[in-house]
C-alpha positions as CSV (number, residue, x, y, z in Angstrom):
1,X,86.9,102.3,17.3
2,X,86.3,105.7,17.1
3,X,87.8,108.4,19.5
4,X,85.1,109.6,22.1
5,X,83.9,113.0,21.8
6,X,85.3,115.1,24.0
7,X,82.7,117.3,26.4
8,X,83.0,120.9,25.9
9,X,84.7,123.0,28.1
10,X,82.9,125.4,29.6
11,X,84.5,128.8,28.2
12,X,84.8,131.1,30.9
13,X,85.4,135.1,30.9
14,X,87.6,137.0,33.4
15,X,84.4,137.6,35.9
16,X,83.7,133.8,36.4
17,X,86.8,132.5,36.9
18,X,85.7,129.4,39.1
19,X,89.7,129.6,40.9
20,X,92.6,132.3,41.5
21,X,94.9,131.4,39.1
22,X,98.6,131.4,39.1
23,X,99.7,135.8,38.1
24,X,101.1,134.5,35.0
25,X,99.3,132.0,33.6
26,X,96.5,134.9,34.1
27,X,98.3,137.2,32.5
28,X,98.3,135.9,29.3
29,X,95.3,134.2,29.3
30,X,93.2,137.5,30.3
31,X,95.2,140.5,30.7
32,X,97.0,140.8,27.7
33,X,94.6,141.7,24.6
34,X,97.1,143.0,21.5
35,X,98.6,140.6,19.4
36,X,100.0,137.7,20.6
37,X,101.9,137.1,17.9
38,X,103.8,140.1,18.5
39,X,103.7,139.5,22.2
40,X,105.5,135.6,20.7
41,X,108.0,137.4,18.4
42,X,109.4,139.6,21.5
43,X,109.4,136.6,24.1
44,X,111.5,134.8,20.7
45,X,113.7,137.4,20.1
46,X,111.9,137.7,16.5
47,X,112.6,133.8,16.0
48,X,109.2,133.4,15.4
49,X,107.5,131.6,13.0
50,X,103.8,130.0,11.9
51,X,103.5,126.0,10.9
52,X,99.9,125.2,9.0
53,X,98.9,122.2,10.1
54,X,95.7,122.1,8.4
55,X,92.7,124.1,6.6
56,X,89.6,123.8,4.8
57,X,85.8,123.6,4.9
58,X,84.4,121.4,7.5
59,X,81.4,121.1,10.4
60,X,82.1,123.8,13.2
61,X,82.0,122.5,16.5
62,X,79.4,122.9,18.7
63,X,81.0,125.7,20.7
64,X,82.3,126.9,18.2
65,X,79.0,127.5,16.8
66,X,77.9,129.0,19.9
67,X,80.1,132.0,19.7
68,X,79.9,133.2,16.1
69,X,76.0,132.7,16.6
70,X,75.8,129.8,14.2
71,X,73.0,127.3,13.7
72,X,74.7,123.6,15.0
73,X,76.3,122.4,12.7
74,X,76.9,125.1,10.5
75,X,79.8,124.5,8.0
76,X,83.1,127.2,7.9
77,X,86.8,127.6,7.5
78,X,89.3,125.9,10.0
79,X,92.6,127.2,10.2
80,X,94.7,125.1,12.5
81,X,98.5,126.4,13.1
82,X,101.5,126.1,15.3
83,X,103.1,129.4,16.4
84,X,106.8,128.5,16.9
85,X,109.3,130.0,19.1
86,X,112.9,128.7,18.4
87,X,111.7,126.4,16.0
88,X,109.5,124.7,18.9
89,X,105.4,124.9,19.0
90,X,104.3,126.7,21.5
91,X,100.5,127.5,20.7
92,X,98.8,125.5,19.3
93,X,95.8,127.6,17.6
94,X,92.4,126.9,15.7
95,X,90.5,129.8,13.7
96,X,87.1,129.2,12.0
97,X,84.8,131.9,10.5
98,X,81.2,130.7,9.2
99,X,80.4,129.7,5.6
100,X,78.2,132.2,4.3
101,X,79.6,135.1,6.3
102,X,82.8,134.3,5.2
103,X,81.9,134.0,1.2
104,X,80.3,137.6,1.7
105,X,82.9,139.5,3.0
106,X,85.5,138.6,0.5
107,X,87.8,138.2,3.7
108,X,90.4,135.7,1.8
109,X,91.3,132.9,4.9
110,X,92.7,130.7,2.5
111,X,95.7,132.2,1.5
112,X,97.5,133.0,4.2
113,X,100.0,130.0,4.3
114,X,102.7,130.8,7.5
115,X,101.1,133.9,7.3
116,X,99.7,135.1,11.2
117,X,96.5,135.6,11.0
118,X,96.5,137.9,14.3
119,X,99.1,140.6,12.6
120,X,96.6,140.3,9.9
121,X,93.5,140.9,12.2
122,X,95.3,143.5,14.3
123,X,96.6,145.5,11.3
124,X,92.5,145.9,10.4
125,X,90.7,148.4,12.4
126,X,87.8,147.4,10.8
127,X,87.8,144.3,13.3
128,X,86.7,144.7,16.9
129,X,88.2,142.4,19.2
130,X,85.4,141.0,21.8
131,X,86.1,139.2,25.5
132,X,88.9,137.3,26.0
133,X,87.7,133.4,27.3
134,X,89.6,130.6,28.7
135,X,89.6,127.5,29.2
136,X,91.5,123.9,30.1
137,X,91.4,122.8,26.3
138,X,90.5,119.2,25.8
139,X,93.5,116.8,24.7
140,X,91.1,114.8,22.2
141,X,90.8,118.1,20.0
142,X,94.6,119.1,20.1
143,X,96.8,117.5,17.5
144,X,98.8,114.6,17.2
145,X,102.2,116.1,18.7
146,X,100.4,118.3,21.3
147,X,97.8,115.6,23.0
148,X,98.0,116.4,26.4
149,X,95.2,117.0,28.9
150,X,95.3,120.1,30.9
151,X,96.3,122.5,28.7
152,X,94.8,126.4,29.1
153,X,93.5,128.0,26.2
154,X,91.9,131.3,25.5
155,X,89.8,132.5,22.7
156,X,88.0,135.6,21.2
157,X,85.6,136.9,18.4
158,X,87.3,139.2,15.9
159,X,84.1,140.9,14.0
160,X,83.9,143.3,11.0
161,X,80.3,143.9,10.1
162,X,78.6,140.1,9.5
163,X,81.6,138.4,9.7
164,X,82.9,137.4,13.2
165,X,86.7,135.0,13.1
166,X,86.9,132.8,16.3
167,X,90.4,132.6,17.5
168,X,91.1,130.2,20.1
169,X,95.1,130.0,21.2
170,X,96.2,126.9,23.2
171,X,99.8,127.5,24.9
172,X,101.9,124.6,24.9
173,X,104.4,123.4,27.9
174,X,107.5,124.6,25.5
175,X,106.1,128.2,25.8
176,X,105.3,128.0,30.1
177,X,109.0,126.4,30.1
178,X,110.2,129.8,27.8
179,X,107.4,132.0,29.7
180,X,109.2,130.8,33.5
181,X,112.8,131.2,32.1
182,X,112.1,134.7,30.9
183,X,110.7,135.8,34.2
């Protein structure tokens, strides 16, 4: 039997946060908007590292959709990585870019391997960076070793002309657990 679909979260910027939320779980899920995976290397001590998981053309999700201003189910690249710290995930992230606007640009997503993306987008200043969202991610669309429910995620639109790269960045509990011990 298949897995039910999970409902979609509902996305929410820093003005409509529905609760006060602990300092630092706000911190990094709205106040910090450079790269997190420089932000990741520091909290490492440059033991940072990025694990593909998966990639390819598929169906965006319907939120997904949403925010790059997609058609329902319009097609795309999906990048799904781990960003380690210590040799441990602690985010858990998903990009996708849409078909046609991806194909234009000449923007190559599919060879980046354990490249970051982010150093990648942040190094071109070409890309404007738009609101930061979160959200309690749902466990059905994490991966295997990271199914939990609960989880917070954030996400923003990267956009250079027509092309606009969804980033969405689950953190993990081995990253709180670093996050707490740092503090």
């Amino acid at each position: 039997m298949p897995a039910p679909v999970p409902e979609t979260p509902a996305w929410l910027s820093v003005d409509r946060r529905p609760l006060p939320l602990d300092p630092v779980l706000h911190t990094w899920l709205y106040e910090d908007r450079g790269s997190l995976t420089r932000r990741l290397t520091d909290l490492a001590e440059g033991a940072f590292s990025v694990q593909p998981l998966a990639e390819g053309w598929q169906p965006l999700r319907g939120d997904e959709c949403e925010a790059l201003g997609l058609p329902p189910g319009s097609r795309g690249w999906v990048r799904e990585v781990f960003l380690l710290g210590h040799d441990r995930p602690w985010v858990y992230a998903r990009s996708v870019a849409g078909r046609e606007a991806l194909i234009a640009s000449g923007f190559d997503l599919q060879h980046l391997g354990s490249r970051s993306l982010g150093e990648l987008l942040f190094s071109d200043r070409a890309f404007a960076r738009g609101p930061l969202e979160a959200c309690q991610y749902p466990a059905a669309w994490l991966p295997e070793p990271a199914l939990e429910d609960g989880l917070w995620a954030r996400r923003s639109r990267f956009s250079q002309g027509a092309l606009a790269v969804l980033v969405a960045e689950v953190f993990l509990p081995p990253f709180w657990a670093r996050v707490r011990r740092q503090a």
